[in-house]
C-alpha positions as CSV (number, residue, x, y, z in Angstrom):
1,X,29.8,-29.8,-8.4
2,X,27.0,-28.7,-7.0
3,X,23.4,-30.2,-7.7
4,X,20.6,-28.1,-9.6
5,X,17.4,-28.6,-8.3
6,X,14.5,-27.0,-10.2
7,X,11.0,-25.6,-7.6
8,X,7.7,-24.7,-8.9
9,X,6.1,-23.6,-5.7
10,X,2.5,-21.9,-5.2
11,X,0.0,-20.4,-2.7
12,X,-4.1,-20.4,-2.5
13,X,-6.4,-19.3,-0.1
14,X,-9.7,-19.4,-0.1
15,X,-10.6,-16.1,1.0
16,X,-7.7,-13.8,2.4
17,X,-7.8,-14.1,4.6
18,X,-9.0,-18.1,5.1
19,X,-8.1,-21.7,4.9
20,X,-4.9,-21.4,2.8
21,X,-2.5,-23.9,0.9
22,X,1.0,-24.6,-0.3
23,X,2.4,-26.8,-2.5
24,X,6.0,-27.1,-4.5
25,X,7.1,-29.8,-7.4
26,X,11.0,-30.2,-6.7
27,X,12.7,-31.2,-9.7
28,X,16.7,-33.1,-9.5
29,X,19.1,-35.6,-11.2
30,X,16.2,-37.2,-12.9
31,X,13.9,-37.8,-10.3
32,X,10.8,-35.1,-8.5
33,X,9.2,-34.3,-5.7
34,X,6.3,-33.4,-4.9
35,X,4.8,-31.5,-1.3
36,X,2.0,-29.6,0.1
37,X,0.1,-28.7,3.4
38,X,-2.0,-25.8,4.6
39,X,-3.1,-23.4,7.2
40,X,-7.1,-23.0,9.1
41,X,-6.7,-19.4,8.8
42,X,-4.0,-17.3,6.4
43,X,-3.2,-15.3,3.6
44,X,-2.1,-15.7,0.4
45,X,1.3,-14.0,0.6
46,X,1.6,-16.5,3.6
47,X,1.3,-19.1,1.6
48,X,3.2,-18.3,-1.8
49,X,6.3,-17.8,1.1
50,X,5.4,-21.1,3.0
51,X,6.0,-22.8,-0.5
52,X,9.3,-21.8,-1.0
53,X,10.2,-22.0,2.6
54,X,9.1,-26.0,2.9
55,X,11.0,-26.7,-0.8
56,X,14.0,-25.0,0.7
57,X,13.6,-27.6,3.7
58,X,13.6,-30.7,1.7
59,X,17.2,-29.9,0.6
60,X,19.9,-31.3,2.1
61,X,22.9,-29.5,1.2
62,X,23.6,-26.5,-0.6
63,X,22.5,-26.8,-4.4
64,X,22.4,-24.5,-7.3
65,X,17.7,-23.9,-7.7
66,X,15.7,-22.2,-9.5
67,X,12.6,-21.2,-8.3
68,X,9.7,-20.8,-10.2
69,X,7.3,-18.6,-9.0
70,X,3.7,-16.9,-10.1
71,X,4.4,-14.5,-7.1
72,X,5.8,-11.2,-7.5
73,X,6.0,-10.8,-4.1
74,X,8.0,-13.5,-3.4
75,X,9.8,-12.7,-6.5
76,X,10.5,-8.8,-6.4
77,X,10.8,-9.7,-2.1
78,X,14.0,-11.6,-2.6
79,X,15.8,-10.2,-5.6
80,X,14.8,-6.2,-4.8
81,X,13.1,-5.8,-1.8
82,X,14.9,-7.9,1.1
83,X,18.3,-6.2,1.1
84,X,16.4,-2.8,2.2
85,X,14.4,-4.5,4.8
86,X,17.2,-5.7,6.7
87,X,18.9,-2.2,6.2
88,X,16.2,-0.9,8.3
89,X,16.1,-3.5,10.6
90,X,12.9,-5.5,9.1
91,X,10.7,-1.8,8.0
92,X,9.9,-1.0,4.5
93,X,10.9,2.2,3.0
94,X,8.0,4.3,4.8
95,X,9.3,2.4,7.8
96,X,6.3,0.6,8.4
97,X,6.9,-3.4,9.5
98,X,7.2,-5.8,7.1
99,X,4.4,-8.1,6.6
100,X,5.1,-11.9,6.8
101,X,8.5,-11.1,8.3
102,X,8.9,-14.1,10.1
103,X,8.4,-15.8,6.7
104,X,11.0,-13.5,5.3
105,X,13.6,-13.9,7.7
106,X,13.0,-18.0,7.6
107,X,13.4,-17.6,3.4
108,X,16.8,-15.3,4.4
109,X,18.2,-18.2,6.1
110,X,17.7,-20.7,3.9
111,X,18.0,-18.7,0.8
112,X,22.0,-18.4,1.8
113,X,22.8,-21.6,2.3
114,X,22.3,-22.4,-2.0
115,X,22.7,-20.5,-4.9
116,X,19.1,-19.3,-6.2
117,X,17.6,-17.8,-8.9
118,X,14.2,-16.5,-8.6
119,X,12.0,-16.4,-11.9
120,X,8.8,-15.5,-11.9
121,X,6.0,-17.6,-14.0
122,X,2.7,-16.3,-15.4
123,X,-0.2,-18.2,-13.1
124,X,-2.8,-20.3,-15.2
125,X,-0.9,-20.0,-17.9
126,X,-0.6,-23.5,-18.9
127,X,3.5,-23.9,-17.2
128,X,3.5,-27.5,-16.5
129,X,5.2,-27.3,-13.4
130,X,3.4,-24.4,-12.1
131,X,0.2,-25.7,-12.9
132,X,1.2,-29.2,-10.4
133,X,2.5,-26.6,-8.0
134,X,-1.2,-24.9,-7.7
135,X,-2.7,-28.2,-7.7
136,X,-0.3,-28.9,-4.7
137,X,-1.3,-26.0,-3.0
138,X,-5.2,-26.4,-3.4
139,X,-4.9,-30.1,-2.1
140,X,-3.6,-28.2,1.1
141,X,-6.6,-26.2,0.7
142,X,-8.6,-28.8,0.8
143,X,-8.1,-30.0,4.1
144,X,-9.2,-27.4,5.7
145,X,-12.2,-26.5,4.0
């Protein structure tokens, strides 16, 4: 049986772009997790997919996860958007490149290896474990301000 693990992840940046942030609460068999870091100069979108990317890391063998998420981008990106990108060989539908593709194609990779279900979370909004996860991700802020 495979092992659900539970992500809050989040983005800021100060400016976007700017010095930027990312940090994810990890959730599993009674224990957490929690990590974040951060970028000199970035976007937000950068760093809502660096979230997920780094809590996808920390696994070490393929789980069951939800990932909770205030990002439609990230959201919408890997339940509608992704399949279409790859179609076209990493263009959107008016064949213009995809932003952030190498962020993408990292999240691809590590996306197949576990069973995920993306939900998306209302920021500010008083979610416990989206509220540490945008704490996370202004600590990584921080250092760089």
């Amino acid at each position: 049986m495979r092992q659900l693990v539970e992500i809050y992840a989040d983005g800021a940046c100060k400016g976007n772009p700017g010095p930027g942030g990312w940090g994810a609460w990890l959730q599993y068999d009674g224990k957490e997790k929690s990590i974040h870091g951060g970028e000199v100069m970035t976007t937000n979108n950068r760093m809502e997919l660096t979230a997920v990317i780094r809590a996808l890391e920390v696994l070490k063998r393929p789980c069951d996860v939800k990932i909770y998420t205030d990002s439609v981008y990230v959201q919408k990106g890997m339940i509608e958007w992704i399949g279409g990108w790859k179609a076209r060989h990493w263009r959107t539908a008016d064949k213009k490149p995809v932003k952030n593709d190498d962020l993408w194609k990292a999240l691809d990779v590590l996306a197949s290896q576990h069973k995920i279900e993306w939900i998306w979370v209302k920021g500010h909004a008083g979610n416990d474990g989206n509220e540490r996860a945008d704490a996370l991700a202004n600590e990584g802020v921080a250092a760089f301000l």
